[in-house]
N, C-alpha and C positions, 0 to 999 in steps of 0.2 A: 138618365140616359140622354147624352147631345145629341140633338138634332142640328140639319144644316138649313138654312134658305141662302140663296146665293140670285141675285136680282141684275139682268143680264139688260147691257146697251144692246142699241141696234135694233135691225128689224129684218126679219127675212119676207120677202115679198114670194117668189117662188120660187118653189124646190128645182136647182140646178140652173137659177137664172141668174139670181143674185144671192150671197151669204153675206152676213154682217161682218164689215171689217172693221181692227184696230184693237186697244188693247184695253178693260177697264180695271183698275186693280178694286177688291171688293173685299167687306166683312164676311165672318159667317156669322150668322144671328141665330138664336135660337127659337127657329119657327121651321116645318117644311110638313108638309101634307104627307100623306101616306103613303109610299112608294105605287105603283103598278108598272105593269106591262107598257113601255111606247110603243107603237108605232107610229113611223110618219111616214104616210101615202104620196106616191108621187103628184105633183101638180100646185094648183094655188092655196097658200094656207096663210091663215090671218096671223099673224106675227106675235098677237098677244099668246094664242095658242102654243103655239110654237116655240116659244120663252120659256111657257109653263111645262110643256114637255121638258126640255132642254134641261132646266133646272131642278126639276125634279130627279132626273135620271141621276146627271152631277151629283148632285146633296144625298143621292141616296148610296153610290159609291164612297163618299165621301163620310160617309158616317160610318160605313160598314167596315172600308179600311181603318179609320182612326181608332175603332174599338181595337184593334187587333195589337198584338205585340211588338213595337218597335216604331209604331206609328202614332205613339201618344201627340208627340208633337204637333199632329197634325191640330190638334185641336182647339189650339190659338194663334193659328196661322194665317196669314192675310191670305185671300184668291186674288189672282192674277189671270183672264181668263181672255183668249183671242186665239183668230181662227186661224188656220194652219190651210196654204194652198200656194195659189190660188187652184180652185176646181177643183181639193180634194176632198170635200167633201169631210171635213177633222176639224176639231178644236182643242189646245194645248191647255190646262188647266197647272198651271203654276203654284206652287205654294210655297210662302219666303214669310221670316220671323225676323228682325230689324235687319231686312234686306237681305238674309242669309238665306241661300236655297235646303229647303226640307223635304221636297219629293214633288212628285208631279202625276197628271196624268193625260193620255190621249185619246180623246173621244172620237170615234168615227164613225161611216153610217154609211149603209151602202144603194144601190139604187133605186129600192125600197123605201128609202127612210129609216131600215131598223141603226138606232144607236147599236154600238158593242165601246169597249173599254181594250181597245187596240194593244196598249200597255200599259203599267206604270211604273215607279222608283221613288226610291226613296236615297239619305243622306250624301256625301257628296258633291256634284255637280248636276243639276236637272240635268234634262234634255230642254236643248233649246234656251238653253240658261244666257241672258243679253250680258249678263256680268263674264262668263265664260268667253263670249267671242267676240268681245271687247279687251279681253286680257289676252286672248289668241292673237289676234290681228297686232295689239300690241308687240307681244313677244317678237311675232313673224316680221317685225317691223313695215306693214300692212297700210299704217297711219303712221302718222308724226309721235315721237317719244314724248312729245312733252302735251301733246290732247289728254285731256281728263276725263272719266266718261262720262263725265255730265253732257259735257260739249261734245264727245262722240254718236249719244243715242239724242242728241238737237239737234248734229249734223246734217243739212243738206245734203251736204255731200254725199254722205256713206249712206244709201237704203238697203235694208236688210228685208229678206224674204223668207219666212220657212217653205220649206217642202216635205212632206210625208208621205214619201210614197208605201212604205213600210217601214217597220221595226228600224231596219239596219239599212234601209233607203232613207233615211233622215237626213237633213243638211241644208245651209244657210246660204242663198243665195244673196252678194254683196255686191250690188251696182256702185260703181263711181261714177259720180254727178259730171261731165264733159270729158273723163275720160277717152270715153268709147272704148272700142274692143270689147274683148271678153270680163262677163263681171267674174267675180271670184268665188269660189264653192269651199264653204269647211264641213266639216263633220256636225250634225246637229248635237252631238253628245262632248267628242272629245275639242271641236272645235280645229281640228288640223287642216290644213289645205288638200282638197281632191283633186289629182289630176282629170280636169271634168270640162265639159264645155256644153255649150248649152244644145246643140246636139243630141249630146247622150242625156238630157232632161227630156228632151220630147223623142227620145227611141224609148224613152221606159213603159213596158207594161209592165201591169198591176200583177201581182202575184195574184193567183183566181186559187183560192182556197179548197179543199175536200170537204163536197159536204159530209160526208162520213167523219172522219176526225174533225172540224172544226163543230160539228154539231155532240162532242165527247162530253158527257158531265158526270161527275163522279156522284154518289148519294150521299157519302162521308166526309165531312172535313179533315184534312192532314195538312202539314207543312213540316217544312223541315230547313234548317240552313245551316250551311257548314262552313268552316274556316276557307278561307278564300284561298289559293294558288298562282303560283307565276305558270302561265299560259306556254310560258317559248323557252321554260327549261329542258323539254320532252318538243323532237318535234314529228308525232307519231303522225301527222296526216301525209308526212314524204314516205315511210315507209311501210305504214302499217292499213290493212284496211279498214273501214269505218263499222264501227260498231252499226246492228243491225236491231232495231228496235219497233216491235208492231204497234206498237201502244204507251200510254202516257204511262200505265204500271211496271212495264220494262224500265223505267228510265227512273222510274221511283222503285222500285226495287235496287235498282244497283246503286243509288245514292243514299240508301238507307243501309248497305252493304258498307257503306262510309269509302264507295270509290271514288276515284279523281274522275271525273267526266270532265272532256270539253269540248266548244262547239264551234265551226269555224263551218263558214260561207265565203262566198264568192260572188260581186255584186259590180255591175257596169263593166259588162262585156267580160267580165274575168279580171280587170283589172287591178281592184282590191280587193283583200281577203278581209276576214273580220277573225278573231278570235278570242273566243272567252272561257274562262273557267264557270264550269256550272257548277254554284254552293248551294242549289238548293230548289223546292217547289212549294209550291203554295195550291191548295185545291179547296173551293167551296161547294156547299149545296148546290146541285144545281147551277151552274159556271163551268166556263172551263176551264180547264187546267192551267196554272200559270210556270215557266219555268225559271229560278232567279239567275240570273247570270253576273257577274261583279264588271265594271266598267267605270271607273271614278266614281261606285256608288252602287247600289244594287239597281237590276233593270228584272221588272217579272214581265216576261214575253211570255204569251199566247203557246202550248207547246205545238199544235197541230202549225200552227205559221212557221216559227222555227224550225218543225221537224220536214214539209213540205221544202224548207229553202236553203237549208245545209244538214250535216254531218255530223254523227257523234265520234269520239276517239277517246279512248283510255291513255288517263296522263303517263301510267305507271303502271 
């Protein structure tokens, strides 16, 4: 059975004063203590502490998914692991096989200290993938045609920032070096440019969760994934109303009925819509519920976050 150790730069001095930045890429080794419960308490904590936590949590999701079906890969994969903000309180967990993206995850923790596993995905394009919006900003012709991305992610010039405000608030904040003006926002997934201004970064509140549904954990494991769909064949959210679902088992119930579900939000100010085909969930012991949605690659979002922040609709 693989185990993880995962051996983290940086140091945290204290909680909500400073977090460790920048990006270290890492092995998995075959060592990692025993899983437990973290907590971390607000205020000052010793850093070596604090690692230990950190990595343990990591290595312990990380072993749990790669046993599972479709995540072999994971299990000779380089970590790539750096923190997601500034001030939000998240860390991006990357994983790439000769530079190719295999899945990812986001760690994040709330005023407490409690870790949770925000989301994750697999095949495709990560989130947050530097290869992604490098090749974005390329296409968008953003930079020069002829920059390579070696010399793109050396650049001075171009500083990149993630933000995670949530799931489908994700996105790359790109300063040009004596520009001025406004820097530029893409999508932290598909890498497209948002009509956004930095403004509407500091109007964002945080989605504040139900502790009722997000404290949901099943006793049985199940999952299920189905063939994937074009989203915008059907476009049921102009004229039909939103399916109405109390619970994680409604939504598994009618996907195990092999219907089209899909799921569409609305995000900065109403301005952009998001929409996915839903193929499928994932549910552990004791966890919560995850729901897969396809986007350049599968994404298992949290269902109580998704279900709090948009809509379901029958494709057909």
């Amino acid at each position: 059975m693989r185990k993880w150790f995962i051996t983290l730069g940086g140091a945290l001095i204290a909680w909500g004063l400073f977090w460790p930045t920048g990006t270290q890429a890492l092995k998995a080794k075959p060592s990692l203590p025993a899983p437990k419960s973290i907590h971390i308490a607000s205020g000052i904590l010793q850093p070596a502490a604090f690692q230990d936590k950190l990595q343990q949590y990591i290595g312990d999701k990380l072993h749990t998914l790669s046993s599972q079906k479709g995540f072999e890969n994971w299990n000779n994969a380089e970590i790539h692991i750096t923190t997601l903000g500034p001030g939000t309180h998240g860390w991006l967990v990357l994983l790439t096989q000769r530079g190719i993206d295999v899945g990812y995850l986001v760690i994040t923790a709330d005023d407490s200290g409690m870790l949770k596993l925000a989301e994750y995905g697999r095949g495709g394009t990560s989130l947050f993938s530097p290869v992604k919006l490098y090749a974005s900003m390329l296409q968008q012709e953003l930079i020069p045609s002829n920059m390579s991305y070696t010399d793109f992610r050396s650049s001075p010039t171009y500083q990149s920032e993630r933000y995670y405000f949530s799931a489908l608030q994700s996105l790359w904040k790109v300063t040009v070096s004596g520009a001025g003006g406004e820097p530029w926002f893409l999508d932290g997934k598909t890498g497209e440019i948002l009509p956004l201004t930095m403004k509407d970064l500091k109007a964002v509140i945080p989605a504040k969760e139900n502790p009722s549904k997000a404290n949901v954990k099943l006793s049985q494991p199940s999952s299920l994934l189905l063939p994937t769909f074009d989203p915008y064949a059907r476009l049921p959210w102009v004229k039909k109303p939103a399916l109405t679902y109390e619970n994680f088992e409604d939504v598994q119930k009618r996907l195990n009925q092999r219907d089209k579900i899909m799921y569409t939000a609305e995000y900065w100010d109403r301005s952009i819509r998001y929409v996915f085909p839903v193929t499928g969930y994932e549910s552990r012991p004791d966890e919560t519920p995850y729901l897969i949605v396809e986007q350049d690659g599968l994404r298992y979002l949290p269902f109580h976050s998704v279900s709090e922040q948009g809509k379901f609709y029958k494709s057909s």
